[in-house]
NUPALO-308902 format. One record per atom (N, C-alpha, C): x, y negated, z. Coordinates in Angstrom, 1 decimal. Example, Ala and Ser with C-alpha at 12.3 -4.5 7.8 and 13.67 -1.06 7.14 Angstrom:
X:Y:Z
13.2:5.7:7.8
12.3:4.5:7.8
13.2:3.3:7.8
12.8:2.2:7.1
13.7:1.1:7.1
12.9:0.0:7.9
END
This chain:
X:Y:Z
-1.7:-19.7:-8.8
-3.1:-19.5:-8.5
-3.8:-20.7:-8.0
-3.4:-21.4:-7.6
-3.4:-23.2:-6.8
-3.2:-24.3:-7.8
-3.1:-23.9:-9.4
-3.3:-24.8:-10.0
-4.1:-25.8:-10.4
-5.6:-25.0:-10.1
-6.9:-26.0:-10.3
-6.9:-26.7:-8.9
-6.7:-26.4:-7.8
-6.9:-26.6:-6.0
-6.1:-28.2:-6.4
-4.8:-28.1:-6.7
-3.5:-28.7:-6.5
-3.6:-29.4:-7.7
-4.4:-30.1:-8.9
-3.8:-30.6:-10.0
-2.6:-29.9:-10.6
-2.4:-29.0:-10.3
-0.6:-28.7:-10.7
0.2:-29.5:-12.0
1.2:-29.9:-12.3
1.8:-30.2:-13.6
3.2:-29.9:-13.1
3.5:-29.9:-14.6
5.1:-29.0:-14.3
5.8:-29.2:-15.4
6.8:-29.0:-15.2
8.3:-29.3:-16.7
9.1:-29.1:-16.1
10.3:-29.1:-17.3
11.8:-28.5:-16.9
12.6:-29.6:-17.4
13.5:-30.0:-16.0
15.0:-30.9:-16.4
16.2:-30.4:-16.3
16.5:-30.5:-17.3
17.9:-29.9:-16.6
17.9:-28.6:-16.3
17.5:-27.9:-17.0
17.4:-26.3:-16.4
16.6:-26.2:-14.9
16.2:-27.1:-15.0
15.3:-26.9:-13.5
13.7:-27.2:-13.7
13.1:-26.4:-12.7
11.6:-26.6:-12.8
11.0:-27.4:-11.5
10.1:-28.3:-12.9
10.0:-29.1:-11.9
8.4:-29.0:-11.4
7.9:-29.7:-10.2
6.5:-28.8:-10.2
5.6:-30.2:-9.5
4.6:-30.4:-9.8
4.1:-31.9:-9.1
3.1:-31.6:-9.0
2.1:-31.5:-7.5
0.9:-31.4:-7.3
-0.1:-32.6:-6.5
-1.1:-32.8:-7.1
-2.0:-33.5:-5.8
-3.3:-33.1:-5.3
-3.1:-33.0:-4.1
-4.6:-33.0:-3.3
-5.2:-34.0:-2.7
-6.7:-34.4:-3.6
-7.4:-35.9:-3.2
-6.2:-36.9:-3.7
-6.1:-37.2:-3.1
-5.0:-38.8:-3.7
-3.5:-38.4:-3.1
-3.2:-37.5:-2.9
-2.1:-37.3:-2.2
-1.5:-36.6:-3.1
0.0:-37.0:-3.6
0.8:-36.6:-4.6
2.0:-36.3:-4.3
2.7:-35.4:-4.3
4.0:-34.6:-4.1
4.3:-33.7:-5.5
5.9:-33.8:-4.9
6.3:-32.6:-5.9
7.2:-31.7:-4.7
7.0:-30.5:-5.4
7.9:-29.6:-5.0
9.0:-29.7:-5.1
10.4:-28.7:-4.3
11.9:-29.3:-4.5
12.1:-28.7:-5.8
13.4:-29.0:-6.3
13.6:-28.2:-8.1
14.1:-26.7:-7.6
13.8:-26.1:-8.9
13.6:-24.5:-9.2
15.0:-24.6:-10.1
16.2:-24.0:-10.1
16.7:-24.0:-10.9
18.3:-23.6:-10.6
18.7:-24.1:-9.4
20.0:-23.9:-8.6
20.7:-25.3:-7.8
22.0:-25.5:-8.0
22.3:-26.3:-7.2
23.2:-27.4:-8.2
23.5:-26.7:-9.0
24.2:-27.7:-10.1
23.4:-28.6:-10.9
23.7:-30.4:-11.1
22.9:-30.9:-11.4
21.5:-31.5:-10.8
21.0:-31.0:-9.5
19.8:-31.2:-8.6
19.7:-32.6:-8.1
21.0:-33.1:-8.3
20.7:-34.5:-7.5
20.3:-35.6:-8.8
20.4:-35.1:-10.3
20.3:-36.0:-11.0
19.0:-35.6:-11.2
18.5:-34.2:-11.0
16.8:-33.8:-11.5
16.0:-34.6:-10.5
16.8:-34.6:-9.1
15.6:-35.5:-8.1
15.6:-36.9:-8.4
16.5:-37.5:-8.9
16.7:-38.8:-9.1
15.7:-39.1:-10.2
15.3:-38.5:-11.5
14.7:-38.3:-12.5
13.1:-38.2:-11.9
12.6:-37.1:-10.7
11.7:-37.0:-10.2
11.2:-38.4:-9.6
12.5:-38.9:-9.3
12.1:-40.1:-7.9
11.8:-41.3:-8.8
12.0:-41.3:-10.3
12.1:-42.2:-11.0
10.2:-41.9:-11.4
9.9:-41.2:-11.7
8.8:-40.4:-12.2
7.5:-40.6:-11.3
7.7:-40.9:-10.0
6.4:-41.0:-9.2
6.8:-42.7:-8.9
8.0:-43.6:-9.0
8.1:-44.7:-9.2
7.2:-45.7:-10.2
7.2:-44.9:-11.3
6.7:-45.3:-12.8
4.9:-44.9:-12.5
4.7:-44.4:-11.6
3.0:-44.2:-11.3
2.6:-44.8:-10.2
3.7:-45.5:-9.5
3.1:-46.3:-8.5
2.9:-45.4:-7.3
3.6:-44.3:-6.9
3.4:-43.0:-6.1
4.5:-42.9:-4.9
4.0:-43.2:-3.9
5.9:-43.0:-2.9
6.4:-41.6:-3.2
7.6:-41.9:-3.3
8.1:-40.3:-3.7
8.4:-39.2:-2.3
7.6:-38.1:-2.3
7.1:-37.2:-1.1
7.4:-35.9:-2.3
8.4:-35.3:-1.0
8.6:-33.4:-1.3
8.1:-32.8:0.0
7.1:-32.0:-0.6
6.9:-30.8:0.2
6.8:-29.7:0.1
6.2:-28.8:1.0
6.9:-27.4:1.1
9.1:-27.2:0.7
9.8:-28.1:1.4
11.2:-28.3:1.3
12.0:-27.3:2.5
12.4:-26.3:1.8
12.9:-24.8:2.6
14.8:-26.2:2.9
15.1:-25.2:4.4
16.0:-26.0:4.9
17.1:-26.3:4.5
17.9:-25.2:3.2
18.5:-25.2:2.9
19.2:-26.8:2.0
17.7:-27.3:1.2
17.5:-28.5:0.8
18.0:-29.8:1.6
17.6:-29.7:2.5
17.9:-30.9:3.6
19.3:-31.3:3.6
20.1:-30.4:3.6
21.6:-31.2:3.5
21.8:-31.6:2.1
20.9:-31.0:1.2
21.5:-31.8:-0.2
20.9:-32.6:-0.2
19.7:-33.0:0.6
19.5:-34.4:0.0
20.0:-35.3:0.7
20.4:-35.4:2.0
21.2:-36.1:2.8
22.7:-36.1:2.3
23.3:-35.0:2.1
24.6:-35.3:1.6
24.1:-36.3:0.1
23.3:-36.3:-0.9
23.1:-36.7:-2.2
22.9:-38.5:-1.5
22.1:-38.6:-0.6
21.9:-40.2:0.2
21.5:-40.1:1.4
22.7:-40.0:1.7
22.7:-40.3:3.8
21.8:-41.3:4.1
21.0:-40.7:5.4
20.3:-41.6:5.6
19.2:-42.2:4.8
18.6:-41.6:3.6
17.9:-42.5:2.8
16.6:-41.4:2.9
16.2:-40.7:3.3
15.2:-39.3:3.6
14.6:-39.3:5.1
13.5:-39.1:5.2
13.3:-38.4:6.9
12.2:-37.6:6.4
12.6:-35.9:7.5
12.6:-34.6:6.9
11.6:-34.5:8.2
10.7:-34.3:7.8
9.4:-33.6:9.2
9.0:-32.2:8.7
9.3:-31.3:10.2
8.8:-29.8:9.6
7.4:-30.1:10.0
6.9:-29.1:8.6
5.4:-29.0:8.5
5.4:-27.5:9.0
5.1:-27.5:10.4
4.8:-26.1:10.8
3.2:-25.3:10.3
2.4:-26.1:9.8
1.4:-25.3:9.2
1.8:-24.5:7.9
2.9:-25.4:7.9
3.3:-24.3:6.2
4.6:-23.2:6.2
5.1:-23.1:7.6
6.3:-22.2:7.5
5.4:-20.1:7.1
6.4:-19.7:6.4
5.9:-18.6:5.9
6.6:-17.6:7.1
5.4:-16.6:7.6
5.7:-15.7:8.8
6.7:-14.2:7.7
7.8:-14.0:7.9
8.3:-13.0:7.3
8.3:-11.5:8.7
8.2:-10.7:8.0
7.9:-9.7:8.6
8.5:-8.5:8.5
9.6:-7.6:9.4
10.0:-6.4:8.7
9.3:-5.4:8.4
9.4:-4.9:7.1
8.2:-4.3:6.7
8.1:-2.7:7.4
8.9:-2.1:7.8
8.4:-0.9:8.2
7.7:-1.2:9.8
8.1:-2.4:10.9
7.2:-2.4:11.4
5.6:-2.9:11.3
5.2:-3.2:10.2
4.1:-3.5:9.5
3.6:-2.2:9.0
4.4:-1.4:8.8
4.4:-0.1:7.7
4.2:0.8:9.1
4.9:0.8:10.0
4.5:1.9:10.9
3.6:1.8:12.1
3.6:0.2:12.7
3.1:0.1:14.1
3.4:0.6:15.2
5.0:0.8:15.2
5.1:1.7:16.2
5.4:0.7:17.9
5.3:1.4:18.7
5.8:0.4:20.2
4.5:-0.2:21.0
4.4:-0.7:21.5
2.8:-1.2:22.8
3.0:-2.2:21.7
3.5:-3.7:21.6
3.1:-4.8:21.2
1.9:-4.2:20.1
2.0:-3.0:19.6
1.0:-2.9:18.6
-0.3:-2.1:18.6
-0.1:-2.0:20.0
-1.0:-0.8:20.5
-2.8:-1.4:19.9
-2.9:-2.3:20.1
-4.1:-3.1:20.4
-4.8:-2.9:18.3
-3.7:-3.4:17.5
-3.6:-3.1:15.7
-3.9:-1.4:15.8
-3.2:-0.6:16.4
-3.3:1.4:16.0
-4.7:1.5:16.5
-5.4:1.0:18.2
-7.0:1.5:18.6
-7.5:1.1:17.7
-8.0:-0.6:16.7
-8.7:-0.9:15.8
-8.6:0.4:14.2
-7.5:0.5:13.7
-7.4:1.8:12.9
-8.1:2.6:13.2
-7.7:3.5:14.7
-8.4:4.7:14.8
-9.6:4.8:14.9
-10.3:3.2:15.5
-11.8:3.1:15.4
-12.6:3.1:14.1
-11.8:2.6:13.1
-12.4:2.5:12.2
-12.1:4.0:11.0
-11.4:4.6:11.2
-10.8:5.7:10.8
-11.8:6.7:11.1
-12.8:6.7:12.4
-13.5:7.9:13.1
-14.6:7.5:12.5
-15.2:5.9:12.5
-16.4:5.6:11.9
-16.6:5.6:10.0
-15.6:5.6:9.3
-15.1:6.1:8.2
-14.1:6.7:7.9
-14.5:8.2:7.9
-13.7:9.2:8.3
-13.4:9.6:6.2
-14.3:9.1:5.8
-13.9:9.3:4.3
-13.9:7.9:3.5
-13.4:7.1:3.8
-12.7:5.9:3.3
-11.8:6.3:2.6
-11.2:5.6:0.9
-10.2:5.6:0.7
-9.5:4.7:0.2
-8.1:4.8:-0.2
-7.0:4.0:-0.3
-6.5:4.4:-2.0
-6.8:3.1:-2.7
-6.6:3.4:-4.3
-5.4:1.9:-4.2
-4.1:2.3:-4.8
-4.0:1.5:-5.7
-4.4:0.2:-6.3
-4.2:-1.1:-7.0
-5.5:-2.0:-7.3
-4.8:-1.9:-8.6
-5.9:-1.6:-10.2
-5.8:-1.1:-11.3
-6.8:-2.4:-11.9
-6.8:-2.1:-13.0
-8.1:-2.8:-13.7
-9.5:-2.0:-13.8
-9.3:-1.1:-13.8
-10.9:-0.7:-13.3
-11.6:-1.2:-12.1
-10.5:-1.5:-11.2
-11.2:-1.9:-9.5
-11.6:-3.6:-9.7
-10.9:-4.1:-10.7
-10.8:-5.7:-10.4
-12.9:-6.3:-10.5
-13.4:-5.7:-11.1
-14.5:-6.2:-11.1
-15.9:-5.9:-9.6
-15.1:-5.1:-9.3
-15.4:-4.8:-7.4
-15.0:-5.3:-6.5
-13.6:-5.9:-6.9
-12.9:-7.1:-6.3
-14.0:-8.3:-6.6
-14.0:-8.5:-7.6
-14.7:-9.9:-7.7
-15.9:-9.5:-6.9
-17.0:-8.9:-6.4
-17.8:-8.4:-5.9
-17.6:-8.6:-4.9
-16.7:-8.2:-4.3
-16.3:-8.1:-3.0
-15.8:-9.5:-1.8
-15.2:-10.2:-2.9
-14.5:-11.7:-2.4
-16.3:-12.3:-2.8
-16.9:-12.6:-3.8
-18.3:-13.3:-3.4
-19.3:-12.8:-2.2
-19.2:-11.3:-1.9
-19.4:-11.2:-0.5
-19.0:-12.2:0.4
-17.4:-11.5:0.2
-16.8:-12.4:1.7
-17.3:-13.5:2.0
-17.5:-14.4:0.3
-17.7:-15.7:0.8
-18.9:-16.1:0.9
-20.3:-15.5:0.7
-21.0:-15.4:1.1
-21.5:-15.5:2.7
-20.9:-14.6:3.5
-20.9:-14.6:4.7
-20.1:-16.0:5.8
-19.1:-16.2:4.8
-17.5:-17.3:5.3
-18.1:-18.8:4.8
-19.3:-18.7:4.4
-19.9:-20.4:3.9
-19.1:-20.9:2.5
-18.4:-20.5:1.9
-17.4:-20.9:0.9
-17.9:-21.9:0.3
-19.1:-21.9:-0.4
-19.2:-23.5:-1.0
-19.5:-24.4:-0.1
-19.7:-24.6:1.2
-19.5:-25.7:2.1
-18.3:-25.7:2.5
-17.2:-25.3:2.0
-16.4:-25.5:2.7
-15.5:-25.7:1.0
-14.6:-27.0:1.3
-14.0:-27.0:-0.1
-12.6:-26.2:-0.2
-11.9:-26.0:0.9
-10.6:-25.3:1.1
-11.0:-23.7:0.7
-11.8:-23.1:1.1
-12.7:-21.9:0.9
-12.6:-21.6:-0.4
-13.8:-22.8:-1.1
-14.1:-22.8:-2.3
-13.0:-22.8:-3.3
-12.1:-23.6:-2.7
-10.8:-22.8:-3.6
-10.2:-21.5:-3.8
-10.0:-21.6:-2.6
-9.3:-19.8:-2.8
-10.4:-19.2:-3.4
-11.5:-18.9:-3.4
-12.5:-18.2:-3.9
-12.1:-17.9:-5.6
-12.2:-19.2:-6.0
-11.8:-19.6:-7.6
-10.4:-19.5:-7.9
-9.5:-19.2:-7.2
-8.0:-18.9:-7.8
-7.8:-17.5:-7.4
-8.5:-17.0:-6.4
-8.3:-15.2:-6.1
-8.9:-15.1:-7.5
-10.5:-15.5:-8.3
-11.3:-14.8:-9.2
-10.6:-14.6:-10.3
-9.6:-16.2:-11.0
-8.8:-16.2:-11.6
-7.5:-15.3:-11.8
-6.8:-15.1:-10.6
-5.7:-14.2:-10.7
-6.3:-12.7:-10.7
-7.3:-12.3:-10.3
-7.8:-11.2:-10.9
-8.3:-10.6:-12.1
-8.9:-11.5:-12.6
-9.5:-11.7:-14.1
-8.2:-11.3:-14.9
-7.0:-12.2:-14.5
-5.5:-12.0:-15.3
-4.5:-11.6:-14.2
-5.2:-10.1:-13.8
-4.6:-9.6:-13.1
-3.2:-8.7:-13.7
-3.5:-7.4:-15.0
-2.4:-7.2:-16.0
-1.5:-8.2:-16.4
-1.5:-9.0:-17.0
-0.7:-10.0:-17.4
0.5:-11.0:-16.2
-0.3:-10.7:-14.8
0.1:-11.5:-14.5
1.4:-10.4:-13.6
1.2:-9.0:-13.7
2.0:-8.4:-13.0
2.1:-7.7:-11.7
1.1:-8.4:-11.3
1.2:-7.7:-9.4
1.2:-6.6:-8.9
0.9:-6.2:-8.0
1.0:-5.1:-7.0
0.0:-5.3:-5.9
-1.2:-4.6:-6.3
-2.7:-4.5:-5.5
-3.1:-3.2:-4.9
-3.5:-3.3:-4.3
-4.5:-2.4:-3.1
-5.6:-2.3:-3.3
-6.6:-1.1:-2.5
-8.0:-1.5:-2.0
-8.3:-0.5:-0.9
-9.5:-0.8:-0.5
-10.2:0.3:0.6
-11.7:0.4:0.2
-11.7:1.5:0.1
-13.3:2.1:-0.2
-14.0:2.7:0.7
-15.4:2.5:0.8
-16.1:3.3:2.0
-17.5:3.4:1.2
-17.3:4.3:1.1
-19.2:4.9:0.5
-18.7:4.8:-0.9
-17.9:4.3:-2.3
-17.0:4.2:-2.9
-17.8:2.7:-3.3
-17.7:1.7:-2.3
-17.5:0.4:-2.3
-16.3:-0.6:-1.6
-15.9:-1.3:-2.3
-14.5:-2.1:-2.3
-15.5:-2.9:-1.1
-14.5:-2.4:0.2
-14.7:-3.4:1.2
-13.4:-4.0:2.0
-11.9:-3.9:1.1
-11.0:-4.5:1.4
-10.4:-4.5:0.0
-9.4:-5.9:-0.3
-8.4:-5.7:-1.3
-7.2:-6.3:-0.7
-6.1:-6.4:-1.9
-5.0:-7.2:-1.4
-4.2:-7.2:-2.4
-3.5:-8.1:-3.0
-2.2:-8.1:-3.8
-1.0:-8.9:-3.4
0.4:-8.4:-3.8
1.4:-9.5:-4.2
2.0:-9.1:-5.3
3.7:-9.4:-4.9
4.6:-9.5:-5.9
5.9:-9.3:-5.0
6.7:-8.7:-5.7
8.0:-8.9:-5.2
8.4:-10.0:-5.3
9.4:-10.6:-4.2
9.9:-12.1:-4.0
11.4:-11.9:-4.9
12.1:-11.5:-4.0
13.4:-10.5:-4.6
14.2:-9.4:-4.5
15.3:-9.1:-4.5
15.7:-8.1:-3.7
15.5:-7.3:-2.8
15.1:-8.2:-1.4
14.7:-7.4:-0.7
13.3:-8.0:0.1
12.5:-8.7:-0.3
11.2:-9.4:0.2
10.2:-9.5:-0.7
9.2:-9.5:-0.3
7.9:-8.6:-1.0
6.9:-10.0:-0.8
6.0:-10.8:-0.9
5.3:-11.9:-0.7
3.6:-11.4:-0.9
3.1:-11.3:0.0
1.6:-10.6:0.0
0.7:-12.3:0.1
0.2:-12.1:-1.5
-0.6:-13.2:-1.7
-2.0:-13.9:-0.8
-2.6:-12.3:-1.1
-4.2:-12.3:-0.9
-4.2:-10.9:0.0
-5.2:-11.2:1.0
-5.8:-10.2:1.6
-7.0:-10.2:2.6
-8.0:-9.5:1.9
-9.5:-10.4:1.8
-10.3:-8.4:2.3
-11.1:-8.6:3.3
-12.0:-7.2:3.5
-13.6:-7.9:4.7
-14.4:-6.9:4.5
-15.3:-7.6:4.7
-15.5:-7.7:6.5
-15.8:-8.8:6.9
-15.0:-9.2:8.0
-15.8:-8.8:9.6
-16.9:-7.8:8.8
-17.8:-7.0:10.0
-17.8:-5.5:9.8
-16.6:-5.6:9.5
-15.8:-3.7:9.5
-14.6:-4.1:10.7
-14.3:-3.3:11.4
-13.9:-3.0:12.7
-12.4:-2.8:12.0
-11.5:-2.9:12.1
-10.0:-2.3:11.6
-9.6:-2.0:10.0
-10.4:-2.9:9.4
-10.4:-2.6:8.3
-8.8:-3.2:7.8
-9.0:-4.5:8.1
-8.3:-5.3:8.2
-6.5:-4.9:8.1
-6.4:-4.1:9.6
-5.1:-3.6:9.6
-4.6:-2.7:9.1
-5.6:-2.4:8.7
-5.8:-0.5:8.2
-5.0:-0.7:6.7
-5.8:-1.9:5.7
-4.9:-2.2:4.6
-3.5:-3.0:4.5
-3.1:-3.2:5.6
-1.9:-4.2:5.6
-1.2:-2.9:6.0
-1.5:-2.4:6.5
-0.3:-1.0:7.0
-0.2:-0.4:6.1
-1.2:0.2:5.0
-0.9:1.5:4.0
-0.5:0.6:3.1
-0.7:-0.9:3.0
0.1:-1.5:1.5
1.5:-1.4:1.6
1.7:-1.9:3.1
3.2:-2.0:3.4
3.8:-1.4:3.4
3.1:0.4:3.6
3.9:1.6:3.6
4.1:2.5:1.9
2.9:2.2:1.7
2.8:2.6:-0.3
3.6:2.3:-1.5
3.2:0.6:-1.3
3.4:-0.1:-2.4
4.7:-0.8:-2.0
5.4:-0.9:-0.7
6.6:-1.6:-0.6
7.8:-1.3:-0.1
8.5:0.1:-0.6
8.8:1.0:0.4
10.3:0.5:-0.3
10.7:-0.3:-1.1
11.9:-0.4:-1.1
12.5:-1.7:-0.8
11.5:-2.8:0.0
12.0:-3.9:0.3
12.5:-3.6:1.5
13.0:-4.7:2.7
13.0:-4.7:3.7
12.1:-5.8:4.4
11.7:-6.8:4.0
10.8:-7.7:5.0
9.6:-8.1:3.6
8.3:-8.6:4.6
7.2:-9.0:3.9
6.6:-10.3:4.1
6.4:-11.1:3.5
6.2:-12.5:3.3
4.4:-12.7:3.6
4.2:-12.7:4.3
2.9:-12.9:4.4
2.2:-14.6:4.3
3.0:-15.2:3.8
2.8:-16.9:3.9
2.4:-17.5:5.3
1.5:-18.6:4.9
1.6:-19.4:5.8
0.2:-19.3:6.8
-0.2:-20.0:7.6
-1.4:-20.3:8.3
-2.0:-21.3:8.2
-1.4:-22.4:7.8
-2.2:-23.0:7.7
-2.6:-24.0:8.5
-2.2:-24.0:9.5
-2.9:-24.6:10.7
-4.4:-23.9:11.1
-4.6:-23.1:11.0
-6.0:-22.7:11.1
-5.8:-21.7:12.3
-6.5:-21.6:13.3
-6.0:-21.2:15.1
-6.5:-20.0:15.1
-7.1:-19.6:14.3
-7.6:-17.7:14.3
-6.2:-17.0:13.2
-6.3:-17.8:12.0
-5.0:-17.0:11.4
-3.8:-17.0:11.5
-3.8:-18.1:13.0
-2.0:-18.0:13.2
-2.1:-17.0:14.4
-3.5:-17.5:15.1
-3.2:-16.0:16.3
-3.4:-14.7:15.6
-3.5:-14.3:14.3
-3.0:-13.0:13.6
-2.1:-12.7:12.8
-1.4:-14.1:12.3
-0.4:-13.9:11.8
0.8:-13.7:13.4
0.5:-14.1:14.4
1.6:-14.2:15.4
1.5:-12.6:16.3
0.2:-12.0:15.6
0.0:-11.1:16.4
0.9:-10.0:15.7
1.3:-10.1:14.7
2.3:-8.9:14.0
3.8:-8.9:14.4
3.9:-10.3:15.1
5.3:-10.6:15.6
6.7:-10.4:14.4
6.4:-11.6:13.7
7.2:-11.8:12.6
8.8:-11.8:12.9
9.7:-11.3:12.2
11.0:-11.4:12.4
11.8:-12.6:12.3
11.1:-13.7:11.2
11.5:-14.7:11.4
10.5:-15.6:10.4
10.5:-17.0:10.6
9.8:-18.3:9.9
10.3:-18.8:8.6
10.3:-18.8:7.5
10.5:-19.7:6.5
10.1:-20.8:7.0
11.5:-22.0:7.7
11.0:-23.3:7.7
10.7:-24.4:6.3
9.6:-24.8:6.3
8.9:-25.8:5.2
9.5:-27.4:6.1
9.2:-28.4:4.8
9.5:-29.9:5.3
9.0:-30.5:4.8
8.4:-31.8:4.9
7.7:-32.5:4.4
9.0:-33.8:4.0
9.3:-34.2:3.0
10.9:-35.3:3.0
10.2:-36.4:2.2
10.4:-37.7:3.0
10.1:-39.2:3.1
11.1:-39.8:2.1
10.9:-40.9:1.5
11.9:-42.1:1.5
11.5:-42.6:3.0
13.0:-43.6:3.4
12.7:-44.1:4.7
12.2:-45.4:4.6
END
């Protein structure tokens, strides 16, 4: 959904996918997609590839597992900086799904406030009939959120509209919340794998009282009842969304890395 944001380009070596993005002048590739056999001749091939464009060769978003293979692949030839704006908050989903305990007391009064002031709100599913109330709904948001002054904004704006437009095709697993029978919250993801769920988007209008928690709790409990943890991504660096991403009290962090030539 970050392909217009990110320049994306991408190809396969070696049975591996390979993925190269830039923002403004800044050019990275992602680590390879593919497994472990072979990986050190696909990065070598990568490292040849941003050589031939005159590009220092930079991997980011690099989960930790990576880090010994590229150290074992050339000791010493890498320096690996965690990029804490990008670690993804994982979450066990039934306490998302249930709220149970004080840490969460403060998430259940927002609910029940908003529960008593929309006492006939509902909870659909997200179908293709709803996606065009979606789009409605996110130009609200961003109406109110400054979105075209803001260029980071302005992206997500245009890759939410996109992945909704080719929402069927693309497969996901969406939500909404209705009140008066207007879409004033949505949300989608996808299953990660076996047992982790990755919640892409989640967008409601941001002068409703509990609206907010109200859809992350019935998605978690509806639509994801056979994973065990929920991937809510990253923050970003941004100091309101990590004090709400921290306020769910994640089970653990997907560490990210940013990896140098030295």
């Amino acid at each position: 959904m970050w392909r217009h944001a990110y320049n994306i380009r991408w190809t396969v070596i070696d049975q591996h996918l390979c993925i190269k993005a830039c923002f403004g002048t800044y050019n990275f590739a992602l680590q390879p997609f593919g497994g472990d056999d072979g990986v050190e001749d696909v990065l070598a091939q990568m490292e040849g590839y941003f050589a031939a464009n005159g590009w220092p060769f930079i991997l980011g978003d690099v989960e930790k597992f990576m880090l010994d293979i590229l150290e074992n692949w050339r000791p010493g030839y890498f320096t690996f900086t965690a990029d804490r704006d990008n670690f993804d908050y994982v979450y066990n989903r039934q306490d998302l799904a249930e709220l149970k305990g004080r840490k969460y007391h403060g998430k259940k009064n927002h609910i029940n406030s908003f529960i008593r002031m929309y006492p006939d709100y509902q909870y659909y599913p997200l179908t293709d009939e709803w996606v065009g109330h979606c789009i409605i709904n996110i130009f609200e948001w961003c109406a109110q959120k400054g979105c075209d002054e803001d260029p980071m904004l302005l992206n997500e704006k245009q890759a939410i509209i996109e992945v909704l437009q080719n929402y069927q095709a693309l497969n996901l697993t969406g939500a909404l919340i209705t009140v008066n029978n207007k879409v004033e919250a949505f949300t989608f993801g996808e299953q990660l794998n076996d047992d982790t769920a990755v919640i892409h988007v989640e967008k409601a209008s941001p002068d409703i009282r509990g609206i907010y928690p109200l859809i992350n709790q019935k998605f978690c409990r509806h639509a994801w009842q056979s994973v065990s943890y929920i991937n809510r991504e990253e923050d970003m660096g941004v100091p309101g969304l990590r004090k709400a991403k921290e306020s769910y009290y994640p089970a653990k962090m997907t560490e990210k890395y940013t990896v140098k030539i030295k």
